[in-house]
TIDOFI-430605 format. One line per 5 residues: their letters; for each residue x, y, z of C-alpha. Coordinates in steps of 0.2 Angstrom, whole numbers. Each point is the difference from the previous one (the first is absolute). Layout:
<rs>
A	X,Y,Z; ...
</rs>
This chain:
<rs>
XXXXX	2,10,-77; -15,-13,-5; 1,-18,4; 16,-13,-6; -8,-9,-12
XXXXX	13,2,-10; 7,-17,0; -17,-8,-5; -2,11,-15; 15,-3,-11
XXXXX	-7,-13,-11; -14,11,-3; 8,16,-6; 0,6,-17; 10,14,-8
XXXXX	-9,8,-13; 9,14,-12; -9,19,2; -11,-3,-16; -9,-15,10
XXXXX	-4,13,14; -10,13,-11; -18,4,10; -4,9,18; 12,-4,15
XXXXX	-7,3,18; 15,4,6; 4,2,21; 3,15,1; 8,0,17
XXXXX	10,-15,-4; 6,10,-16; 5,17,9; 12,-10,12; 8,-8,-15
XXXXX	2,18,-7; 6,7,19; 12,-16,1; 8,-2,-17; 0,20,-4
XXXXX	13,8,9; 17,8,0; 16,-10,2; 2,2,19; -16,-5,2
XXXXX	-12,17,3; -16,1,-11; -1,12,-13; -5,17,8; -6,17,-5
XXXXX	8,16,5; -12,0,17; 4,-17,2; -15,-9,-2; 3,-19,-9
XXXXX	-5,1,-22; 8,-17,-1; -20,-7,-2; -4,13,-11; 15,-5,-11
XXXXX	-5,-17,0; -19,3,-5; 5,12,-14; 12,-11,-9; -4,-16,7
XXXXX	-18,2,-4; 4,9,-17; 7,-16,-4; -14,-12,2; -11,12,-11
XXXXX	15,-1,-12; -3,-19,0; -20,0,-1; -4,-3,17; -11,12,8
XXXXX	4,3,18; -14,0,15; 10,4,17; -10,-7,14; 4,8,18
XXXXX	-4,-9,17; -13,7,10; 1,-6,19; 10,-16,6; -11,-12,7
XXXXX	6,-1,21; 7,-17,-2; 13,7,-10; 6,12,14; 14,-12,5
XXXXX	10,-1,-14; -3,20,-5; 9,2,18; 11,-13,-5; 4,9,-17
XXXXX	1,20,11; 16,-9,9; 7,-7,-14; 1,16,-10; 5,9,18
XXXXX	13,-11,0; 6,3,-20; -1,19,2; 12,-1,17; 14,-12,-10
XXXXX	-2,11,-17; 6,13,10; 14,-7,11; 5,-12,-20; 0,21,-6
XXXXX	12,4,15; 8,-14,-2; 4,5,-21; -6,-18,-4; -11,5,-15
XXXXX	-6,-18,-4; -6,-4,19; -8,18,-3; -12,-2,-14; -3,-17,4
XXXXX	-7,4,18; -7,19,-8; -11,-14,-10; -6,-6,13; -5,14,10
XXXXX	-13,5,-14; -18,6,6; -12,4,-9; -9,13,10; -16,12,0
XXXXX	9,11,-11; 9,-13,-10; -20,-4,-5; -6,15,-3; 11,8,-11
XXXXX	1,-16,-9; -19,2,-2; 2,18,-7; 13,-5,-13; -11,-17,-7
XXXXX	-17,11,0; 11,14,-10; 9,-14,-11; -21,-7,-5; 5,-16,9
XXXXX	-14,-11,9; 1,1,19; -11,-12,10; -4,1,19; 0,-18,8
XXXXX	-11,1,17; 15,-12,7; 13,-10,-9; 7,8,-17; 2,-18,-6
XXXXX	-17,-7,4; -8,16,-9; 12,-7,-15; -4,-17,0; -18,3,-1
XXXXX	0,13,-14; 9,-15,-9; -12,-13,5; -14,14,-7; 9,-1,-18
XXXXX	2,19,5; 19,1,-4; 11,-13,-8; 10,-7,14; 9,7,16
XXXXX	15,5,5; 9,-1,16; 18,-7,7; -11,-9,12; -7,-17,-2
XXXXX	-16,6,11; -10,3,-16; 0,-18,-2; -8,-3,18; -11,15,-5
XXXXX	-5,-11,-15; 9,10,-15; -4,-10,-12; 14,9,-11; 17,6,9
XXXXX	14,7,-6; 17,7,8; 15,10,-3; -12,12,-11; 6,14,8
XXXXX	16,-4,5; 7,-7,-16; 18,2,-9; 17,-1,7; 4,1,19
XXXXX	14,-1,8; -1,-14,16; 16,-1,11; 10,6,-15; -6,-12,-12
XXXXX	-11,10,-18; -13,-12,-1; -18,1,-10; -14,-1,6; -17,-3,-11
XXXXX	-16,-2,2; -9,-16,9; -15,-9,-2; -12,-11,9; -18,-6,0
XXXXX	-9,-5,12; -8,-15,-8; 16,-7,-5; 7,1,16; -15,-8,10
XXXXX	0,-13,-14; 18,-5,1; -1,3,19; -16,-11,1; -8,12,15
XXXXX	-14,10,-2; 2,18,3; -6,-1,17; 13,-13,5; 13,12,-10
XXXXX	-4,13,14; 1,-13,14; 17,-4,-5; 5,18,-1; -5,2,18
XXXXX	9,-14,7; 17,6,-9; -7,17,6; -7,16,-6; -3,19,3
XXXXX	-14,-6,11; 9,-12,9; 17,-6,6; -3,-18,-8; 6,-18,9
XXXXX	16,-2,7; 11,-10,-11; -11,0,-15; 7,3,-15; -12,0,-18
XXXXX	2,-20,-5; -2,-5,20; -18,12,-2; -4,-7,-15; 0,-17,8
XXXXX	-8,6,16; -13,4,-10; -2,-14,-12; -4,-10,17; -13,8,6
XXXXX	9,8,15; 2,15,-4; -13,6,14; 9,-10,13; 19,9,-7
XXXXX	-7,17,1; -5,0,18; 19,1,4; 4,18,-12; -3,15,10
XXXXX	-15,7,-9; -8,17,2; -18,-8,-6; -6,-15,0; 4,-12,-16
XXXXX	-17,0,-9; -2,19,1; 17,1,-7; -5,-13,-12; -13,11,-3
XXXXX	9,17,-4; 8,-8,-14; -13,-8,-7; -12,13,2; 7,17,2
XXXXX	-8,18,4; 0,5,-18; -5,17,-9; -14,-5,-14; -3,15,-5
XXXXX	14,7,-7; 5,10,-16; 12,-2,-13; 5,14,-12; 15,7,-6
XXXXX	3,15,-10; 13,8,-9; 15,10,11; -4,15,7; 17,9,-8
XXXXX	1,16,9; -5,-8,18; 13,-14,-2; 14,16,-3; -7,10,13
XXXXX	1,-14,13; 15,-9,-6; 12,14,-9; -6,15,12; -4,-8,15
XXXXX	13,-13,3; 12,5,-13; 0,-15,-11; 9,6,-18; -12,7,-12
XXXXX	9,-10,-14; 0,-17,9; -18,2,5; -6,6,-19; 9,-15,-6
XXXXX	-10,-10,13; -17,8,-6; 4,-3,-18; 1,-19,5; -20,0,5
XXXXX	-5,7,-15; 9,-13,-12; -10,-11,1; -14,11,-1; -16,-11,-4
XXXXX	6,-13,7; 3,9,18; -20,1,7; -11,-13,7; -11,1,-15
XXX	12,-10,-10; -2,-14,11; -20,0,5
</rs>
């Protein structure tokens, strides 16, 4: 879900073409798999399913989806979470009933024969659970693709491999990287192409921001970027009633942020959410390598398994090794 910052941000956004988005993308994975639950399904709604009826629809997305970034000569890091911080408790309870909710009108909009309502409330009743993590695990380390383990927040884990130089940027739908302090974000990477949104075929491309830019044109240091972010309200906390972005953003400018806060319903106190942004638990330790496809595993899991097509998923294989050369770390480092 992230934090609306949204309206602050649109003078800031770039969009660059694929060939300005060659190098190493930290990718959140967990934000990435619920775009592949939510936008890869059937037309009543219901994810794509094996034969025991276990959900592939992440597995199809990070075959082809990630076969096409190595196509374009960017080399993939999927970075998972690791535990939520227990401030964030509320809004993953929050999140539970909204997708209880979702799950209950999918099924009466089925009932019912109404097909739009179906898929769009099916959308919403993606989770990307234990398994969904797992097997998704299985088919990146099979596919050679980077997975890195976050001690908390995926995104946090990202930003500070950017800040590092580690990878190039990092993706995420979420404009938490920025809080994170990502110096390099970049959305719609892998979501990209044509959707279809309350009828309408519209494109959507990949989007740009930097942080520098925006704390320059915003004229807020980074830690006054996440003061506003908690009085409109974040994952950690339920933000100031009646406070929208430009009403924080001039809150803050003031120097009142401190008195304004006291009236959200926080689960910690300000500075220690303060804090978390700016100084997250963070893995230093970690290890990038990719490798070349393990071709026999990725049929085995995919073809025999789950009973992907053998043809789709060659063609999918065949896609890693075009760019061969061009498709490991070592071109970058």
């Amino acid at each position: 879900m992230g934090v609306a910052l949204r309206p602050l941000l649109a003078d800031y956004k770039e969009s660059p073409g694929w060939e300005d988005l060659g190098g190493v993308a930290a990718i959140d994975a967990f934000n990435a798999l619920y775009q592949f639950l939510s936008g890869i399904r059937q037309s009543d709604g219901a994810p794509l399913m094996d034969s025991e009826g276990r959900v592939t629809s992440h597995l199809s997305g990070l075959l082809f989806r990630t076969a096409n970034l190595i196509e374009k000569n960017i080399t993939p890091v999927y970075v998972f979470d690791g535990k939520p911080p227990a401030f964030k408790a509320a809004t993953l309870s929050k999140r539970r009933e909204v997708r209880a909710f979702a799950k209950e009108s999918w099924e009466n909009a089925l009932k019912e024969g109404d097909t739009e309502s179906a898929r769009k409330y099916a959308m919403a009743s993606s989770k990307v659970d234990a398994y969904i993590i797992e097997s998704g695990k299985e088919l990146l380390s099979a596919l050679g693709i980077a997975c890195i383990e976050a001690p908390e927040e995926g995104e946090a884990q990202s930003s500070y491999m950017a800040q590092r130089g580690d990878v190039t940027y990092a993706v995420s739908q979420d404009y938490d990287s920025l809080l994170f302090g990502a110096p390099d974000l970049v959305r719609n990477v892998t979501i990209s192409g044509k959707k279809k949104i309350r009828g309408k075929v519209i494109s959507i491309s990949p989007e740009r921001l930097r942080l520098d830019a925006v704390l320059k044109g915003m004229s807020v240091t980074r830690e006054e970027l996440v003061q506003i972010a908690l009085l409109i309200g974040t994952d950690y906390n339920s933000g100031v009633s009646g406070v929208g972005p430009k009403t924080a953003v001039k809150i803050v400018s003031e120097g009142k942020f401190y008195e304004r806060i006291s009236e959200s319903d926080n689960a910690a106190e300000p500075d220690v959410l303060i804090d978390y942004f700016m100084n997250p638990p963070v893995n230093t330790s970690y290890k990038i390598v990719s490798r070349s496809p393990d071709h026999d595993k990725v049929i085995e899991m995919l073809c025999e398994e789950h009973g992907f097509s053998l043809d789709r998923v060659e063609a999918g294989l065949e896609r890693f090794g075009a760019k061969k050369g061009q498709s490991t770390l070592d071109s970058w480092f």
